[in-house]
N, C-alpha and C positions, 0 to 999 in steps of 0.2 A: 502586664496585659490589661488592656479598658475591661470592664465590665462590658460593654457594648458588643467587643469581640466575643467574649462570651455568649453574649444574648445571642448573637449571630450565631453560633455554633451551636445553644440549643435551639434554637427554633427550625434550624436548617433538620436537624435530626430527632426532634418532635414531630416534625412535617413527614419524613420519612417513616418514624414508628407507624405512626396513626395514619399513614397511605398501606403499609404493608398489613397489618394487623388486621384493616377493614379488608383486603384483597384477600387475606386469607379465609375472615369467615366465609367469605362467599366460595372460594375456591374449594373446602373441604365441603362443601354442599353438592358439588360438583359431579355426578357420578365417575364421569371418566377419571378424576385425580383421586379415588379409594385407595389405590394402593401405595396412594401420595403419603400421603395423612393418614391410612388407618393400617398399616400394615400391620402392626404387632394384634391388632385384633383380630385380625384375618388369617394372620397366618397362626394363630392359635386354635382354629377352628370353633366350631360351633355359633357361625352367623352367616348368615345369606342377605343378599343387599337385595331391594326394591328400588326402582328407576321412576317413582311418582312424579308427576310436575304441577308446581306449585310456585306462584310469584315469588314467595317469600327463600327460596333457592337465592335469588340474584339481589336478595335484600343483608347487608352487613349485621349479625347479630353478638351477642354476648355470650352465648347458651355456653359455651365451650369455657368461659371463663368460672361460669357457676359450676360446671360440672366438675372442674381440676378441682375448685375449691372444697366441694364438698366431699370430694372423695377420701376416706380416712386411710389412717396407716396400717392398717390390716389387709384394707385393700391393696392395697401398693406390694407390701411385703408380698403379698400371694399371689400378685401378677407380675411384679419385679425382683424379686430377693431384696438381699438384704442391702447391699451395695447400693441400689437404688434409695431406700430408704435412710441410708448414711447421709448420701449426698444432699438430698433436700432437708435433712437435720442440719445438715452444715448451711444451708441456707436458709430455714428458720434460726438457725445462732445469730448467724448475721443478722438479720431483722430485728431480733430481741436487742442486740448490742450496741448497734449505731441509732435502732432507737433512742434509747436511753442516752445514748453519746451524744446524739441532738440535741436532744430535749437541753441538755446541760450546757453544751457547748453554745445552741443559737440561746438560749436564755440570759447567759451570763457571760461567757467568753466573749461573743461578738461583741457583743456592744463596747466591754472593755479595749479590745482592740481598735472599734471605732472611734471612738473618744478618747484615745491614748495620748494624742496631743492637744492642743489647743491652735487649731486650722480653721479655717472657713471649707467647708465641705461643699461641692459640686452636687446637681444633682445625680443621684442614684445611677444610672448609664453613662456617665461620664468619668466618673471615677474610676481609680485605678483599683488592680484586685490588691496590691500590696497595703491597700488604707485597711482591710478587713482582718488583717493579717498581726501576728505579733510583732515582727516591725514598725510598726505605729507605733509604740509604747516609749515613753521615755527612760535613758536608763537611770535606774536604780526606782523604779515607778514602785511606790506600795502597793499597785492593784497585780503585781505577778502573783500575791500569794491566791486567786482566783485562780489562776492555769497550775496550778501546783495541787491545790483543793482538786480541781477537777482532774487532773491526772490519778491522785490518789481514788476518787470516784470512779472511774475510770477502770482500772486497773482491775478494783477490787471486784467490780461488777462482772467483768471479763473472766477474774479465773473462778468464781464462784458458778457462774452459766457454764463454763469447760467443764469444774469436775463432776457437774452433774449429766450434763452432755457423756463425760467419758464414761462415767457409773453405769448411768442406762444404756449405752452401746454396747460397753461391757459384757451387761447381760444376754442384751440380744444376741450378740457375739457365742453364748455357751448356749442359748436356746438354738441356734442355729446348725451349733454340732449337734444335739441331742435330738432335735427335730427331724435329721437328717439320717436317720437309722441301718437304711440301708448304703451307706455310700460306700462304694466299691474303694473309696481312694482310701478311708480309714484300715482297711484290710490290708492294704498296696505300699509296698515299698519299692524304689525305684533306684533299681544297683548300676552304677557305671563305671567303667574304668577296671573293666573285669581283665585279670590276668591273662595277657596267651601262654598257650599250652601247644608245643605241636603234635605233641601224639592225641591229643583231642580238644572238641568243638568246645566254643565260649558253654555251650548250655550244659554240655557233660561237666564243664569245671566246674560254674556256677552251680547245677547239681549234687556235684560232688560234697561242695564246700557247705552250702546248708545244710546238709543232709551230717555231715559230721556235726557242724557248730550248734545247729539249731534242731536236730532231728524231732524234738515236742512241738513243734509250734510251726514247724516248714510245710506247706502244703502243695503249692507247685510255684510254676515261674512260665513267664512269656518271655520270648528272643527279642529285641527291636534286630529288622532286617533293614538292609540297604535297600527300598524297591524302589527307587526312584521310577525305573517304567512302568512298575505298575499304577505307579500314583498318573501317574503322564497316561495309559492307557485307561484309567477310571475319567479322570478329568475330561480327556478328548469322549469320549462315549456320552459325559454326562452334557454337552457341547453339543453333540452329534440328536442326540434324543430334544435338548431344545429348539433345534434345528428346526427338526422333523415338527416335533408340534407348532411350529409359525408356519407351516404349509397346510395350506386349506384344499382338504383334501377332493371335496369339490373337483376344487380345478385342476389339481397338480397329479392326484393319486389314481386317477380313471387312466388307464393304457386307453388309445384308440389309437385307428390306424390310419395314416393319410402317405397319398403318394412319395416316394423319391423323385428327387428333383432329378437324380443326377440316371438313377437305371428304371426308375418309372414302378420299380416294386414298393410293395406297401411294408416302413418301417412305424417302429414306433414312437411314438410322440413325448414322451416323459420317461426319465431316467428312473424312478423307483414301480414297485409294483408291491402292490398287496399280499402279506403270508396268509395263507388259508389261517394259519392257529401260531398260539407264541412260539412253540416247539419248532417247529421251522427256522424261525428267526438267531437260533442257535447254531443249528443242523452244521457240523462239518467244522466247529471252531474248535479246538483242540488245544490244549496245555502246551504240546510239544512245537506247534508251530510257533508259539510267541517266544519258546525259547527261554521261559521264567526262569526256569532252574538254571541256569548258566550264569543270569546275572543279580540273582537274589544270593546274598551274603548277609552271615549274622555280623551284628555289632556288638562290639563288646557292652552293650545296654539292656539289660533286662526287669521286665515287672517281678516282684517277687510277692506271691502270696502267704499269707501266714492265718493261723485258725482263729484271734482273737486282737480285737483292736490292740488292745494292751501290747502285743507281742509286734505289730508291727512299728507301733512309737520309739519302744526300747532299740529295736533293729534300725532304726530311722536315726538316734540318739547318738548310737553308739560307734565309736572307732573300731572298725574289723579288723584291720591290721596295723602292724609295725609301722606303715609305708605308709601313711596319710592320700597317697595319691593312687592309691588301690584300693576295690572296692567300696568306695565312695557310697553312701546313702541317704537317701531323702524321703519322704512322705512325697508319695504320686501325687500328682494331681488328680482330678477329677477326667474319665476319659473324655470328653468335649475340649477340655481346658489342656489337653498334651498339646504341646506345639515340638512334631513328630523331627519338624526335619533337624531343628536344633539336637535332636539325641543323635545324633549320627557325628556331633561333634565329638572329637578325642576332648576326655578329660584336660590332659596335661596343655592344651591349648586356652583354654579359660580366661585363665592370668594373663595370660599376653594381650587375648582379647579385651578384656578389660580395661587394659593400659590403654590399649589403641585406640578404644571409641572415647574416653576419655581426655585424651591427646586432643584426637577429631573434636568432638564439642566446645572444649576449651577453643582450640582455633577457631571454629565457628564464630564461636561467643565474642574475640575478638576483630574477625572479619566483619559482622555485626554491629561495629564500632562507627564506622564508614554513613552509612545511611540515618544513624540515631544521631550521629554531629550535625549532618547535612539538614533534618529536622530543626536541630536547638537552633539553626540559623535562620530560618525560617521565623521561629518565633521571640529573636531579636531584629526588629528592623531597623533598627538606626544603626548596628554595625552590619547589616546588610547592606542596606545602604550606602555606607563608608567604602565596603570592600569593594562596590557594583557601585560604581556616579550611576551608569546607564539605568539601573532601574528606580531611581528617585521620580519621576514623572510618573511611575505607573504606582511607587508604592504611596504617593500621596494621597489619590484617590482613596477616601474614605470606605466604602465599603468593600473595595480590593484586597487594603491591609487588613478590617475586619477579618477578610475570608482566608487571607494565606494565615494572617498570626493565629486565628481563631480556631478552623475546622482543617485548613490541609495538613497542619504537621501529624495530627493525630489519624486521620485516612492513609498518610502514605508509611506512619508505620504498622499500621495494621495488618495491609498490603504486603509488606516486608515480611509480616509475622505468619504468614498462612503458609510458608514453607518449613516454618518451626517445627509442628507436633511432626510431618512425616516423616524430617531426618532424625528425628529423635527416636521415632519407631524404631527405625532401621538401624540406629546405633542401637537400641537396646536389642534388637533382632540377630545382632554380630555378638553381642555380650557371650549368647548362647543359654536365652531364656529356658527351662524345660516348661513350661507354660503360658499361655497368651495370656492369664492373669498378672500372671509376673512379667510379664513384655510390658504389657502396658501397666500398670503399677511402674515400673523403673520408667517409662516414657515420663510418664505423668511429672515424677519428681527432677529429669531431665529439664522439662519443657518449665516445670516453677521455679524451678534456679535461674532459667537463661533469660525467664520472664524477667524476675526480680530485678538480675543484674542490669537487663538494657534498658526495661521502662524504665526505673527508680533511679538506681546507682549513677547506671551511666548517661543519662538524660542529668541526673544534677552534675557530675561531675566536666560533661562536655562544655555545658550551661557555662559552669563558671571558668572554664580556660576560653568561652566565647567573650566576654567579660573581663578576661584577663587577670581571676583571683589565682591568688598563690594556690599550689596544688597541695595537698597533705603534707606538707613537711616532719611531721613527729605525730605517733600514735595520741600525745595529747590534745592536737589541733584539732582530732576527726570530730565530735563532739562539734566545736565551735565552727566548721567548716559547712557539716552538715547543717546548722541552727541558718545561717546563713544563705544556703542555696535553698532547701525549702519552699520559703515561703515564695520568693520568686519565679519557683516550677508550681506553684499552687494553681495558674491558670491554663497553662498545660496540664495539669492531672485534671482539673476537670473536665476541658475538652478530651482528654481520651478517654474519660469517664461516659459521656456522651455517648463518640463512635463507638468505641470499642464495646460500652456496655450497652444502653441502649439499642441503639443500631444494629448490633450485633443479635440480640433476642432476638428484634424483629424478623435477621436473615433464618437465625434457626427456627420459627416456628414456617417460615413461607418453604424451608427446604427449597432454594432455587434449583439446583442441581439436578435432585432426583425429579421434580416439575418439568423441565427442560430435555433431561432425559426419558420422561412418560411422554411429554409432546412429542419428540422426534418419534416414538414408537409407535404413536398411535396416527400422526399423519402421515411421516415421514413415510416410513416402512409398512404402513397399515396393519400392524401387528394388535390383534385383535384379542390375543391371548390373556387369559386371567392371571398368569404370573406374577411372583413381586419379588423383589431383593428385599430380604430383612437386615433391618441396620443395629448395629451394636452402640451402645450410648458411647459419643466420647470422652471419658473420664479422665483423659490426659491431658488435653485441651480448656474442659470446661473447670475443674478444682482448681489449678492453677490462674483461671480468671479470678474465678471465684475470690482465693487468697491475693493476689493482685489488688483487687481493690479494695480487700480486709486492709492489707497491709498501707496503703495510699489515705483510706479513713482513718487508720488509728494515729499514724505520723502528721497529719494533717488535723487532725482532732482542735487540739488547743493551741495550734499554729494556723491555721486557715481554716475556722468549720463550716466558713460556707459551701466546699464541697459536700459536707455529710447529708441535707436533702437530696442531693440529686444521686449519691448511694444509697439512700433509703429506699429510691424512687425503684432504682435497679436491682434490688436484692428483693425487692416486691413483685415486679413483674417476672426477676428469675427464678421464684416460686412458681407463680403459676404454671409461668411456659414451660418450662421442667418437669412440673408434673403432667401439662398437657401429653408434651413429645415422648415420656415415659410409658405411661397409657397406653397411646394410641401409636406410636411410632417404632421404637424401638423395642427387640427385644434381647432376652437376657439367657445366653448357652451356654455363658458362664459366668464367676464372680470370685473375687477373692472372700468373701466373708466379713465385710467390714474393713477391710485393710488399710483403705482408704482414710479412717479417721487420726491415726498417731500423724500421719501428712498434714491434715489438717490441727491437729491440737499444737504438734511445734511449729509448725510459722505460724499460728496466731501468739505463742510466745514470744514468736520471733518478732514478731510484730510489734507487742507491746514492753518488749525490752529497747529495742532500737526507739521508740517514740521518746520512752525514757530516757535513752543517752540523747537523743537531739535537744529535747526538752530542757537536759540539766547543760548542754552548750549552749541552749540561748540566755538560763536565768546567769551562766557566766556572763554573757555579753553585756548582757541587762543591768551586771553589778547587781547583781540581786544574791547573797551571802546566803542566806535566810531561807529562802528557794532552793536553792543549790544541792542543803545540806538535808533538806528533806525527802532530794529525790532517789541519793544514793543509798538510804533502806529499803527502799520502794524497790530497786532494780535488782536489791538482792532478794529481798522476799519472793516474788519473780519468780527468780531461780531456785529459792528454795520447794516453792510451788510446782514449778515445773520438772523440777528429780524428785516430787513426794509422787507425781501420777506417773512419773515413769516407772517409779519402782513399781505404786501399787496396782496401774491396770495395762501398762504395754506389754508383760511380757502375754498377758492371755493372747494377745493379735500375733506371738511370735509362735506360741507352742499350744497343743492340745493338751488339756490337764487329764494326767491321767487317772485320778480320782474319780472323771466323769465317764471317762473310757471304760472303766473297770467296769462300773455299775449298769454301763448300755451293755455290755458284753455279759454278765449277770443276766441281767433279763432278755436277753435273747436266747440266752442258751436255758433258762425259764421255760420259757414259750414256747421253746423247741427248733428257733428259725434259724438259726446257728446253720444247722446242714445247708436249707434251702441259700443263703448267701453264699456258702463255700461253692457253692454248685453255679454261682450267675459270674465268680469273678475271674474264671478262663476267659469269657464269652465279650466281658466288656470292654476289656483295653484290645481288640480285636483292629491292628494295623491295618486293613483293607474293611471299610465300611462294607457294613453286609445291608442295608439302609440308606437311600438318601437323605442327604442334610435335611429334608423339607420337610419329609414324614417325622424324623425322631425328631426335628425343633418342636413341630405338633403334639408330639407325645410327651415332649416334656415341658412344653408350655402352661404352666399355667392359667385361667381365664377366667376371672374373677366376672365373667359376663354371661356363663356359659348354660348358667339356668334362667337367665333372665328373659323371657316371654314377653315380647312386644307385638304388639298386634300391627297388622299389616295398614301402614299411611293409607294404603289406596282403599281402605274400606271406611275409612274415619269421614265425616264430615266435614269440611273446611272450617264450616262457623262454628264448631264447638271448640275452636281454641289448643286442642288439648296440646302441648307441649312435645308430644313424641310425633303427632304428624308435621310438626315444624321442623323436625330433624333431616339432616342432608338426606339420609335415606333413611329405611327402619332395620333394625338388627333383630331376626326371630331366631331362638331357642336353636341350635340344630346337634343335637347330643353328637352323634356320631360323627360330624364334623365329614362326612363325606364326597359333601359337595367340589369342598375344594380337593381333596386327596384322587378326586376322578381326573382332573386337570394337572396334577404335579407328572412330574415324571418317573415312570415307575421304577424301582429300584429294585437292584440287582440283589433278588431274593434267591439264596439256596437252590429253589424248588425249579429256577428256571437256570440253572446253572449245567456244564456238564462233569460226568464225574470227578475230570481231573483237577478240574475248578472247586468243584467242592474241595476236594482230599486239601485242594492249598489254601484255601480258608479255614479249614481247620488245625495245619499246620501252623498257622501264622496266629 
């Protein structure tokens, strides 16, 4: 590929950052698009918006750039968890690492490769990208020990920045249980696959059986029920209530009376009418009419409580029976973080599950196959050409072939890839996740294999049957096979470096979607309602970019570095914008607790082992002995490196230490608070929300904004400059956060329930 094609391909998607980037500051200034852009501070309550007008609204600024930046990691942690704060360490890593990989690589590497031969050189956009490349090198060249040095450079800097990365995660990792004192899931054990019994119910055997094994430490237990209709009669209600608030009641809710057409008596004009008081609004609904009890059944799944963290790790630990596939146990999750309907799966189905969506992705992976070839042909034109006479006339045309070899192959698999993360959900959703942390956790590491395989693997491997190189023939070949395709995919890795990274920011800070979908609602429908959907960060999606183009810069390192600016360029702005959309955008109901980093620490291994074997395939090529033999300590050290952190800090991400357990439980029962938790953890894994999502997100949101006192825009001066009346609106202090809570929908509280409603909320 030209450099020129290149050029083409950034400036196409330069043009595009720096269109979307300036559309958004001015669009977050916006009042209508607030619940665009600021939802997670809105829906944490305590701020109120002002609607000031001021020119500087419809003027492009920066302010949002300075703000993500200054914002520390305290802050974060306390408005996002800890997850949150994981993930942008993983993208400060990156920063630290391909800086340094630059600085070395464009210093000394490139030029090496440039001057490898003795050519008359082209100017600079006319050259090909393979001149910048380690192909240029003559073989048996003395200057290989340069990409050898800097490998070993390289390497060494890589896992010294990991194990201090994993150290300090580490910690936060045990600050995060310890900080977390009262959590109902540390008390909770989660029993499935509970024996049937016909002379009695799952809850009397379950009963039974603690009550003999564990009688010190057994406290009580929850049933999981089948209620599918009552989920289906919550959901329709919570439907029904949004409804009702997008009628303005003005027009819709005034009864009047106006003639019949048809007998001349006076009916009435609107189907609903006003209840004198809420008590009305109940009047006459009845337990027995829904008929619950008939179709509510226990499952053999229940929460089990126990008196002391300690006791429920051990019970979580341990094999209860002979029969492995009985009485099954796990540390609950967190009750936000149950994903309910998975516990209604039979144990003994699991395994097969497993096989299945495994099966399924593997075929994906190779249906995938298909679209990633039809690509690599794209960005060979002369055997396009060959294959198609008929498009020689169009592919001659200079700035055409720019555009197809440059920027389309990489737009149309991007294209291709936006159906990736949600079959991936969905196969992890069949596995039979017991929590949406761990759904998407297995997404996550789904969707970075399928990445890896088809950008990387199977883009070089398609490349060279385009080409017509021999295919692997022998485990010894892989090495020199890979050293080979490489560099030739160097100028497709960077244009998908572009689309897919660049480009790609820019989509997620504009949010098209949710923008598109506030248009339609606000012209469309005239829906005038202060409502917002809150979004979950995609972690399944965005880590596996992330490693994507970890993995692209470090194979590419001291075989092509001139891609490493333009990932420097993208691991920069994915800081920001990350921490923008974090902030202001999305919020956090649940999280695994750092879980996310061992994913990240072994494929950056994986990363820098595989660089290694490509590296010691080319100093073969190269006839370079000397090279060669230096690189095969390197790849084992490596690995020595990488089983010293597995032993010494993964297994904390697998287990809670019960040394730390013992001493929270110590000092609770200290204090005295011992009872008062026993007493909350009936109430919390409570299968029928007694709460709308909207109010407990509020309550447990935290808002690291929420005593912050900003004086009202509309009273400031214009000419005194000051910085907060520049802002899209102004955010005042509102403790109570009641503003917004007067517009959610109200939830099905107890108080407004009838009794037989109650009795089966407390049942359940």
């Amino acid at each position: 590929m030209e450099i020129s094609a290149l050029l083409t391909s950034a400036g196409i998607n330069i043009s595009i950052c720096i269109v979307l980037l300036s559309l958004y500051s001015i669009l977050r200034k916006q009042p209508s698009n607030y619940c665009v852009y600021f939802g997670r501070r809105l829906v944490c309550g305590g701020a109120r918006r002002y609607d000031p007008f001021w020119y500087e609204r419809f003027v492009p600024s920066p302010s949002w750039l300075v703000k993500a930046w200054e914002t520390s990691e305290d802050e974060l942690l306390a408005a996002a968890g800890l997850d949150a704060v994981v993930f942008l360490r993983m993208v400060l890593f990156s920063i630290r690492i391909f800086f340094i990989v630059a600085v070395i690589c464009i210093a000394f590497v490139l030029p090496v490769n440039y001057y490898g031969q003795p050519m008359v050189h082209k100017e600079i956009h006319l050259e090909s990208s393979e001149v910048f490349t380690i192909e240029n090198l003559k073989e048996g060249s003395k200057w290989l020990w340069v990409h050898c040095l800097a490998l070993y450079i390289i390497t060494s800097a890589a896992c010294l920045l990991l194990y201090f990365e994993y150290r300090t995660i580490a910690k936060m990792r045990l600050g995060h249980i310890t900080g977390c004192a009262s959590k109902p899931s540390q008390f909770t054990v989660l029993i499935r696959a509970i024996p049937w019994s016909p002379e009695q119910s799952y809850s009397d055997t379950l009963s039974k059986f603690f009550t003999n094994y564990y009688s010190s430490s057994y406290v009580s237990h929850q049933m999981v029920y089948h209620n599918g209709i009552i989920q289906r009669l919550l959901r329709e209600a919570e439907r029904m209530c949004q409804t009702l608030k997008h009628v303005s009641p003005e027009i819709n809710c005034k009864p009047s009376l106006k003639p019949c057409i048809f007998c001349g008596g006076p009916t009435a004009t609107n189907s609903f009418h006003i209840l004198s008081n809420e008590a009305d609004s109940v009047k006459g609904m009845e337990l027995g009419e829904l008929t619950m009890t008939t179709t509510e059944q226990e499952r053999p799944a229940a929460f089990v409580f126990f008196k002391t963290r300690y006791d429920a790790l051990v019970v979580s630990e341990v094999l209860q029976s002979s029969n492995p596939m009985l009485w099954v146990t796990d540390l609950a999750p967190e009750p936000h973080d149950v994903y309910w309907k998975n516990l209604n799966i039979p144990y003994r189905q699991l395994w097969i599950r497993k096989i299945a969506t495994l099966v399924g992705a593997v075929a994906f992976m190779f249906v995938f196959l298909i679209p990633v070839t039809f690509i690599q042909g794209l960005t060979q034109l002369e055997q396009l050409s060959h294959a198609f006479p008929f498009l020689r006339g169009i592919l001659r045309k200079q700035f055409i072939s720019q555009v197809i070899t440059g920027y389309l192959p990489s737009v149309i698999l991007i294209l291709f890839f936006y159906a990736v993360p949600p079959l991936m959900m969905y196969f992890s959703a069949l596995e039979g996740c017991i929590s949406r942390s761990i759904r998407k956790k297995s997404a996550c590491i789904k969707v970075l294999y399928f990445t890896i395989w088809n950008v990387f693997f199977v883009n070089i491997l398609s490349g060279s049957v385009i080409r017509q190189l021999n295919v692997f023939s022998s485990v010894r070949d892989i090495p020199a096979q890979l050293a080979r395709s490489v560099p030739t995919q160097a100028g497709f890795f960077m244009t998908y470096c572009f689309t897919s990274g660049w480009a790609s920011l820019a989509c997620e800070i504009m949010q098209p979607m949710a923008l598109i979908w506030n248009l339609v609602a606000k012209v469309v429908t005239k829906n005038e309602d202060e409502s917002y959907e809150t979004l979950r960060f995609p972690y399944h999606t965005e880590i596996p970019r992330l490693l994507l183009f970890g993995l692209l810069g470090f194979t590419n390192s001291v075989i092509a570095p001139l891609i490493l600016p333009f990932l420097l360029i993208y691991f920069f702005l994915a800081y920001l914008i990350y921490k923008n959309q974090i902030l202001n955008v999305y919020i956090t109901k649940y999280e695994s607790g750092g879980q996310y980093w061992p994913i990240f620490h072994n494929t950056t291994i994986f990363s820098l082992i595989l660089t290694q074997i490509i590296a010691l395939g080319f100093f073969g090529l190269k006839l370079s002995t000397v090279a060669s033999g230096f690189t095969i300590p390197l790849i084992l050290l490596t690995l020595l490196f990488s089983e010293y952190c597995r032993q010494r800090f993964a297994p904390i991400f697998n287990k809670n230490p019960a040394q730390v357990l013992i001493d929270m439980d110590r000092a609770d029962e200290i204090s005295g608070k011992m009872e008062e938790l026993h007493k909350k953890l009936h109430n919390v894994y409570s299968q029928i929300p007694l709460h709308s999502e909207k109010s407990s997100s509020k309550a447990e949101c935290s808002n690291p904004f929420k005593n912050q006192e900003l004086p009202d825009p509309e009273k400031l001066k214009p000419e005194e400059g000051d910085a907060i009346a520049k802002e899209l609106w102004g955010y005042q202090g509102n403790e109570s956060g009641q503003e917004h809570d007067a517009k959610s929908c109200p939830s099905a509280s107890p108080e407004h329930l009838s009794p037989k409603l109650i009795e089966l909320h407390k049942r359940n």
